[in-house]
C-alpha positions as a printed Julia matrix, in Angstrom:
118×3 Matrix{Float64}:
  -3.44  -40.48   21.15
  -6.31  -39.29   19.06
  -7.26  -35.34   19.27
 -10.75  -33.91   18.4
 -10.43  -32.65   15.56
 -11.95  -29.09   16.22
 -10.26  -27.69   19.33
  -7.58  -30.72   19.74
  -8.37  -31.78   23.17
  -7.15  -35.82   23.23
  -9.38  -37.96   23.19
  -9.78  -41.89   25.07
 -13.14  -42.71   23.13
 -12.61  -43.9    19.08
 -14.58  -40.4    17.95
 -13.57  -37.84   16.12
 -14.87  -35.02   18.46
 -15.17  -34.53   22.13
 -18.28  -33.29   22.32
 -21.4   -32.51   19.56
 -20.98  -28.69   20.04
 -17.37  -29.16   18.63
 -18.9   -31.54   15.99
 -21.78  -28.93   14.78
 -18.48  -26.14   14.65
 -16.45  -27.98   12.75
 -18.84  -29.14   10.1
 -20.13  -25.32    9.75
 -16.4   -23.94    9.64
 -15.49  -26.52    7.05
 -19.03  -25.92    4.95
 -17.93  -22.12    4.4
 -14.28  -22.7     3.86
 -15.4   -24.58    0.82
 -16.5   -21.27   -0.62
 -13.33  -19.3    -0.3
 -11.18  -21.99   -1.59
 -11.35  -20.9    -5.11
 -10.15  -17.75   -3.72
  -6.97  -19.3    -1.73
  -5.83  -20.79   -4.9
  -6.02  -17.81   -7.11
  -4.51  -15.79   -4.42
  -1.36  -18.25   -3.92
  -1.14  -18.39   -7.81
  -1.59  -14.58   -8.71
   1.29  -14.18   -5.85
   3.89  -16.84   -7.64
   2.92  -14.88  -10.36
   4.15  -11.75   -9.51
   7.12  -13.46   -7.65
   8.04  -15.99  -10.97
   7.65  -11.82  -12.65
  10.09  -10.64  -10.57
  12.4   -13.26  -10.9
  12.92  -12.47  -14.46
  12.99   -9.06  -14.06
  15.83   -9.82  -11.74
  14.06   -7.69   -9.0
  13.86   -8.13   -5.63
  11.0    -5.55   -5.06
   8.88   -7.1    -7.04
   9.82  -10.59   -5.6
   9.07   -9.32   -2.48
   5.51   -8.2    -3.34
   5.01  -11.6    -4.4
   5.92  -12.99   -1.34
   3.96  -10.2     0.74
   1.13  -11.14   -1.67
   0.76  -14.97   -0.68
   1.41  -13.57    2.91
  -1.47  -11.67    2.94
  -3.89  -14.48    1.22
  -2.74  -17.08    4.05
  -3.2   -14.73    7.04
  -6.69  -13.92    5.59
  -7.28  -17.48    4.07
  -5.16  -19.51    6.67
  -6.24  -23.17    4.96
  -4.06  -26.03    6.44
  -3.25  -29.61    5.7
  -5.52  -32.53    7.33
  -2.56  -33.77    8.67
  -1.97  -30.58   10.48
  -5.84  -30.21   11.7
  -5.08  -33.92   12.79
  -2.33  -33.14   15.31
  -3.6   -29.45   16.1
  -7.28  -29.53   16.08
  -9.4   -26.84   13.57
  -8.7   -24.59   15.91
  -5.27  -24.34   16.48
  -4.07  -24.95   12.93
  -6.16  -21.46   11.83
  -3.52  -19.8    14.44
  -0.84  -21.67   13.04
  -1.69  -21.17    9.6
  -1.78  -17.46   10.14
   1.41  -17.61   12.1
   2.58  -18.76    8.6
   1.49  -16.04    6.76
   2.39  -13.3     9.37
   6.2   -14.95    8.65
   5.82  -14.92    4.78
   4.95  -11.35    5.43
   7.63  -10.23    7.41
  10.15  -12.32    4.44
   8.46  -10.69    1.7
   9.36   -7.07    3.69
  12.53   -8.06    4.41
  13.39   -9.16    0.58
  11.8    -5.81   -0.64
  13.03   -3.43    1.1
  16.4    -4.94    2.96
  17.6    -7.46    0.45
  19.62   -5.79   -2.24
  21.49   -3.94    0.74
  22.92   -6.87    1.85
């Protein structure tokens, strides 16, 4: 069954939306997420960075920051796949997406500060 691809009610008709209101959202979410893409990416990258960093220092501190460091970009930047807007709706995938980063948070805490204890 198809889902509207905003708030991911299902959907009997062949659109992509449910109504025009969800239509307008979703084209004006999408139009400024195009601006802080750039910003995603270089967040994502400057955290494998400092991860990939730590790895050769043999640190898990510092590969912990890393990991807090993407955290942090995808609970502020929560970008998702289409396939996951598909089955989730705009919406719901946001949640989801900071859900992710809220985990990748807690991780990168756990390998800094717990990690070398066990």
């Amino acid at each position: 069954m198809k889902k509207c691809r905003y708030c991911g009610k299902n959907l009997n008709s062949g659109y992509e939306f449910c109504s025009s209101e969800c239509e307008n959202k979703y084209r004006t979410s999408t139009k400024k997420d195009n601006h802080k893409i750039k910003y995603f990416i270089m967040g994502v990258i400057a955290g494998f960075l400092v991860m990939f960093y730590g790895i050769l220092l043999n640190t898990s501190s510092v590969i912990g920051a890393g990991i807090m460091l993407m955290g942090i970009d995808v609970t502020v930047l929560p970008f998702t796949t289409p396939e996951t807007i598909e089955i989730l709706g705009y919406q719901k995938s946001k949640i989801a997406g900071r859900i992710c980063g809220l985990a990748l948070i807690t991780v990168g805490i756990w390998f800094e500060f717990f990690y070398d204890k066990c």
